[in-house]
C-alpha positions as CSV (number, residue, x, y, z in Angstrom):
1,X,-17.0,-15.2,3.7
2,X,-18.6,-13.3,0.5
3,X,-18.7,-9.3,0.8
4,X,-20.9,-7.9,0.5
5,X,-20.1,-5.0,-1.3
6,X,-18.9,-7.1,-4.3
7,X,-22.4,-6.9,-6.5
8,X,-22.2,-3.4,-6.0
9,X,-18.4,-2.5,-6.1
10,X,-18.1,-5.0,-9.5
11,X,-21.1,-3.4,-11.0
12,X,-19.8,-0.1,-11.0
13,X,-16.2,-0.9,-12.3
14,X,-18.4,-2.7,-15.3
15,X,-19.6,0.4,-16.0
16,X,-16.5,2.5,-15.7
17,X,-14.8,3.6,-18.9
18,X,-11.7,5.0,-17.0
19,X,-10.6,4.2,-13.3
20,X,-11.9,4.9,-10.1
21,X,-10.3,5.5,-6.8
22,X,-10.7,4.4,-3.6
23,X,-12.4,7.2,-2.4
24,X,-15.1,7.1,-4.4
25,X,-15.9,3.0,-3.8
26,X,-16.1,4.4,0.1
27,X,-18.4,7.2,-1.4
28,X,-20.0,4.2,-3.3
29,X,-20.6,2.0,-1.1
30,X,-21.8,4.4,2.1
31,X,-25.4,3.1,2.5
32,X,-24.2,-0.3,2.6
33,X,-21.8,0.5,5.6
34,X,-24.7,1.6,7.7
35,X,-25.8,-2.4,7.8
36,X,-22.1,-3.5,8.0
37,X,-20.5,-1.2,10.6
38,X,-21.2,-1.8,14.5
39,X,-22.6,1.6,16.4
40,X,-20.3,3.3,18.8
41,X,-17.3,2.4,17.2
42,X,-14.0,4.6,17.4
43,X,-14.1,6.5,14.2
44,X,-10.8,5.5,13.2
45,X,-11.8,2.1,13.6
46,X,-14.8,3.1,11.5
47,X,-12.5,4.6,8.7
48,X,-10.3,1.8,8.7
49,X,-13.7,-1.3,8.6
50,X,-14.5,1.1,5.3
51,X,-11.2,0.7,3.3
52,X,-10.9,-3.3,4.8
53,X,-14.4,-3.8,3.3
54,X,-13.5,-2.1,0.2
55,X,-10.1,-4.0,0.0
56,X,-11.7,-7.5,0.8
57,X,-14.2,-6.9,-2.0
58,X,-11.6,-5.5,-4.7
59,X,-8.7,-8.2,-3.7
60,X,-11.9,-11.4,-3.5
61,X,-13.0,-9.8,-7.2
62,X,-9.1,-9.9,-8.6
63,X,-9.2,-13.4,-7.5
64,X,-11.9,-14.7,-9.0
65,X,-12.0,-12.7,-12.2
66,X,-8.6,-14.0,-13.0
67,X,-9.9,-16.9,-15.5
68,X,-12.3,-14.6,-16.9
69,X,-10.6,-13.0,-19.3
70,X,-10.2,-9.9,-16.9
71,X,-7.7,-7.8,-15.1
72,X,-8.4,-5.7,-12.1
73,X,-5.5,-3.5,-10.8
74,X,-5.3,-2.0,-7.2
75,X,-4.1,0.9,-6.5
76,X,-5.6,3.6,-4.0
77,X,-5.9,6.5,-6.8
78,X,-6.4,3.8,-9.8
79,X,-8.6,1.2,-9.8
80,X,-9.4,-0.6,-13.1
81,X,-11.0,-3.3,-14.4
82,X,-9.6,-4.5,-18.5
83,X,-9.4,-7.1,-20.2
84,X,-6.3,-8.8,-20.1
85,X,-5.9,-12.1,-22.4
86,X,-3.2,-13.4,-20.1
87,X,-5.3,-13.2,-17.1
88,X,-7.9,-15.8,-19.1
89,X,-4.8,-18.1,-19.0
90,X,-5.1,-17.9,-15.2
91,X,-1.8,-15.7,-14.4
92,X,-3.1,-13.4,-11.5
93,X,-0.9,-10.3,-11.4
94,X,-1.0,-8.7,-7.7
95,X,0.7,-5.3,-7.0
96,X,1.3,-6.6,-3.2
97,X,0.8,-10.4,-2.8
98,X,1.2,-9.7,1.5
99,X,-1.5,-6.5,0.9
100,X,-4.1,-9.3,-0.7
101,X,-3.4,-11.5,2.1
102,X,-3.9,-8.8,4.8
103,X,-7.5,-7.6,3.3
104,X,-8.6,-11.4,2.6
105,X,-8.4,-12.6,6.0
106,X,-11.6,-11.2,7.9
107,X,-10.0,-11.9,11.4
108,X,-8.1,-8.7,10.2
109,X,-11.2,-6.8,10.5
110,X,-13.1,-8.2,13.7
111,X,-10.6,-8.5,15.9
112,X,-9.1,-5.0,15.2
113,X,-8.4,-2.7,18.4
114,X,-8.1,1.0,18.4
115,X,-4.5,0.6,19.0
116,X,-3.7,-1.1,16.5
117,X,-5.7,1.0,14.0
118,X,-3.4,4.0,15.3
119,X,-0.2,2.1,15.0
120,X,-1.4,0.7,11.0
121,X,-2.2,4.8,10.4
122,X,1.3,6.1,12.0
123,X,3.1,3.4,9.5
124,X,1.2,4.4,6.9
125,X,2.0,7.9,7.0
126,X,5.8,7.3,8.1
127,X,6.0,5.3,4.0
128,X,4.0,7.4,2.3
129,X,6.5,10.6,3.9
130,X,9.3,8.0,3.3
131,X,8.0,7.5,-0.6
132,X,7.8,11.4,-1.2
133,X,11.8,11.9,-0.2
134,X,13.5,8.2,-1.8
135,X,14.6,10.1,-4.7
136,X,16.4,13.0,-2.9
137,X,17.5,10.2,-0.3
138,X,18.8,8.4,-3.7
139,X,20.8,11.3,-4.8
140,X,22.5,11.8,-1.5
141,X,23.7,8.1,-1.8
142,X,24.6,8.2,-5.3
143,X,22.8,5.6,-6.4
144,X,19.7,4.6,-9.2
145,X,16.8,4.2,-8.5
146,X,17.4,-0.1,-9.4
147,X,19.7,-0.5,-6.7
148,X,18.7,-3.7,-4.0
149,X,19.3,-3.4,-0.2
150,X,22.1,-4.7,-0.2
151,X,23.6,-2.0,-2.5
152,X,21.9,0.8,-0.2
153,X,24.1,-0.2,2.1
154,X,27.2,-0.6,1.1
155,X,26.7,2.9,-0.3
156,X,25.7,3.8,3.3
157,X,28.5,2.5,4.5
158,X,31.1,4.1,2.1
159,X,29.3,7.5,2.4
160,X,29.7,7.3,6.1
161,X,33.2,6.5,6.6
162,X,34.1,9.8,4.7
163,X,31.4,12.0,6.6
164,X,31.8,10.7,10.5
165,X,32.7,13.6,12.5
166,X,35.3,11.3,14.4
167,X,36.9,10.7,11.1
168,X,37.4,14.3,10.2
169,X,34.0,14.5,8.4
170,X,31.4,17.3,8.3
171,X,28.5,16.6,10.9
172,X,25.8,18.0,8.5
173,X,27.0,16.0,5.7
174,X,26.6,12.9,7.8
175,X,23.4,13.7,9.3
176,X,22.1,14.2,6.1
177,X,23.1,10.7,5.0
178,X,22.0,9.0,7.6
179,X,18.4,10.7,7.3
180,X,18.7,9.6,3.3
181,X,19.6,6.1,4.4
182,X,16.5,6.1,7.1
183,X,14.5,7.3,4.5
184,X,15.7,4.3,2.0
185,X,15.0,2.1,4.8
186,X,11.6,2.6,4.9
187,X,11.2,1.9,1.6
188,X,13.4,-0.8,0.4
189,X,14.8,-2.9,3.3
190,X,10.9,-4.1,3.7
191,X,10.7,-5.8,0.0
């Protein structure tokens, strides 16, 4: 299915001499929701049909741009359209291959509950929380910011045999690594 929104949304990016956000493609695009969005809808679900319209349209427009000579780059605070030479060779460069998938599949949007709109918000928030404290959480491992899961771990696992309480450790060193680790789990052990 075509959005939409994509004359509209691809029209203004044209004209953009810097970025946009997200927030103001929603702003953007308002009049157009009124003929897109079902009345007496849970306004979550609302909030959420906005950004998966906006998505859809941005991810379907990366797509087909690509052998145009064009880049468009997704992010929620930076959205840009340039031209990109290697795009016109037909190399697609997607910030979060899965994220494209999600927002291109409309059975993601119609068959969406309130539930499930709740549980997408609370993980949302619970990585973008997670994202604010990696570096702290990095620190208290002792390790870069390149490390893999794998070396989160073993670093875990080193950290916590010489902080366990049962091992003659202090229980607020240990706590605190384990919350670093929780936090590093959030982020990394899901790439």
């Amino acid at each position: 299915m075509t959005n939409p929104l994509i004359i509209t949304i691809l029209g203004y990016l044209k004209k953009q001499n810097s970025a946009c956000s997200l927030i103001d493609l929603v702003n953007l695009c308002e009049a157009d929701f009124l003929l897109l969005l079902k009345k007496d809808v849970d306004l979550q679900v609302v909030i959420f049909q906005k950004n998966f319209f906006i998505m859809n349209a941005l991810y379907q427009i990366q797509r087909d741009i690509q052998n145009e000579g064009f880049l468009l780059t997704i992010f929620p605070l930076e959205i840009c359209l340039v031209p990109n030479f290697a795009a016109a060779k037909g190399t697609l460069a997607i910030r979060d291959t899965e994220l494209a998938q999600y927002y291109l599949n409309w059975a993601n949007v119609n068959n969406i509950t309130v539930a499930e709109v709740a549980s997408l918000f609370s993980s949302f928030w619970q990585r973008y929380q997670a994202v604010d404290k990696v570096d702290a959480a990095l620190t208290t491992l002792g390790v870069d910011k390149n490390i893999d899961w794998f070396g989160i771990r073993q670093a875990y696992q080193k950290k916590i045999a010489i902080t366990h309480p049962d091992k003659g450790g202090c229980a607020a060193d240990f706590i605190e690594i384990r919350q670093a680790y929780e936090v590093l789990s959030c982020s990394y052990h899901r790439l």
